[in-house]
C-alpha positions in Angstrom: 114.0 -38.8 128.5 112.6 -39.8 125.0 112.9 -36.8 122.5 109.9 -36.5 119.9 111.2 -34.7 116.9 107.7 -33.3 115.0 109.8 -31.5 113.0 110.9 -34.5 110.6 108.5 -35.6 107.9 107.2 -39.2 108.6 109.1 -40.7 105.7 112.2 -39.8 107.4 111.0 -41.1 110.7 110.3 -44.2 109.5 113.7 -44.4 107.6 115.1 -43.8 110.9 113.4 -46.5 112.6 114.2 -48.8 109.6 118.1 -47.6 110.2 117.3 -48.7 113.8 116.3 -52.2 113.2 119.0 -52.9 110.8 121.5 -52.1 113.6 119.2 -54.2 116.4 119.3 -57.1 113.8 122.6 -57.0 113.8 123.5 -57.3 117.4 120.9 -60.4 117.3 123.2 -61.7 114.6 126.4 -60.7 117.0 124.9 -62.5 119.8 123.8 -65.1 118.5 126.9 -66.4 115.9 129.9 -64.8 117.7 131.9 -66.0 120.3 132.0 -62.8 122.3 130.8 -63.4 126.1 132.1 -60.1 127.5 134.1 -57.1 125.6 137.9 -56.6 126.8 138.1 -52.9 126.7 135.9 -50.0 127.0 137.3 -48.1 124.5 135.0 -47.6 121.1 138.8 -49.2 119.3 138.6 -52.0 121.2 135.3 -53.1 121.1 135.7 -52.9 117.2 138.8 -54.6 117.3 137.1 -57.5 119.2 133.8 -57.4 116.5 136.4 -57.5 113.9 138.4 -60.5 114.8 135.5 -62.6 115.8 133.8 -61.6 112.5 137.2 -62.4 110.8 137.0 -66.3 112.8 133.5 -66.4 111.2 134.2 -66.0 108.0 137.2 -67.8 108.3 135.8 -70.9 110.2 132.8 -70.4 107.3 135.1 -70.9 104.4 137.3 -74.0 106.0 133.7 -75.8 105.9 132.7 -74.8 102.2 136.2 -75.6 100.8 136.6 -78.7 102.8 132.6 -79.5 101.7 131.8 -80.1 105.9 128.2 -81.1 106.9 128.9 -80.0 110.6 127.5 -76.6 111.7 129.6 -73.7 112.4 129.5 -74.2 116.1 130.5 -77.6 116.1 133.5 -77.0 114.1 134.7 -74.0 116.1 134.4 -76.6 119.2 136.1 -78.8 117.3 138.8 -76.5 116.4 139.3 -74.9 120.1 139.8 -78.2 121.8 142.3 -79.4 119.3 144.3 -76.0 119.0 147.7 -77.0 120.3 147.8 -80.4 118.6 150.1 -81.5 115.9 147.5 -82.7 113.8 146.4 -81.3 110.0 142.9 -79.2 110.2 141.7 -81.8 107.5 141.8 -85.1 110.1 140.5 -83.0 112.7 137.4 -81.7 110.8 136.6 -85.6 109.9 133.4 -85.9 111.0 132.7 -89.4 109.8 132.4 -92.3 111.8 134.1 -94.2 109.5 137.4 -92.0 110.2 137.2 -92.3 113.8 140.5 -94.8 113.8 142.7 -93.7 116.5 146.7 -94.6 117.0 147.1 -96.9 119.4 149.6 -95.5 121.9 152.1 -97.9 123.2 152.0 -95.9 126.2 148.6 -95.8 127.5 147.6 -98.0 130.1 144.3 -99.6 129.8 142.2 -99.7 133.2 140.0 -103.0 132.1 142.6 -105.4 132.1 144.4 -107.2 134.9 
């Protein structure tokens, strides 16, 4: 049921609608930058907490690239980062994005399937 308040002066209307698209512009900016595919709770706490700690990653993941002077986009370093999670490897050699860097160790164990 949409509400028409003729009661506020149109400066204030449009202040609210202003207020409005702030807020819209920043669940474009949620959706579009975050990580978050569903919320875990329904509580108004834990849908902050969740906005918080993927803001936090963000800014996080955001200064890792500017101190580390990366080329790669955000997204491609939080892939990065979440595939190589639970290795024993520094941040550093995994954020390498250079061709150049891309020696591997050659493990003794591996079998290779080309030769006979």
């Amino acid at each position: 049921m949409p509400f028409n308040n003729t009661a506020l002066p149109p400066l204030t209307i449009a202040a609210l609608y202003k207020r409005r698209w702030q807020v819209e512009l920043f669940f474009k900016w949620i959706k579009q930058h975050l990580r978050i595919k569903k919320f875990l709770g329904n509580s108004k706490n834990a849908v902050k907490t969740q906005i918080c700690c993927a803001v936090f990653t963000h800014v996080l993941i955001a200064t890792v690239k500017k101190e580390l002077q990366l080329n790669a986009s955000l997204y491609t370093l939080l892939q990065i980062l979440s595939v190589s999670i639970f290795e024993k490897t520094e941040i550093s050699s995994d954020l390498q994005l250079d061709s150049n860097t891309n020696d591997s160790p050659d493990d003794g164990n591996q079998l290779n399937l080309f030769t006979f």
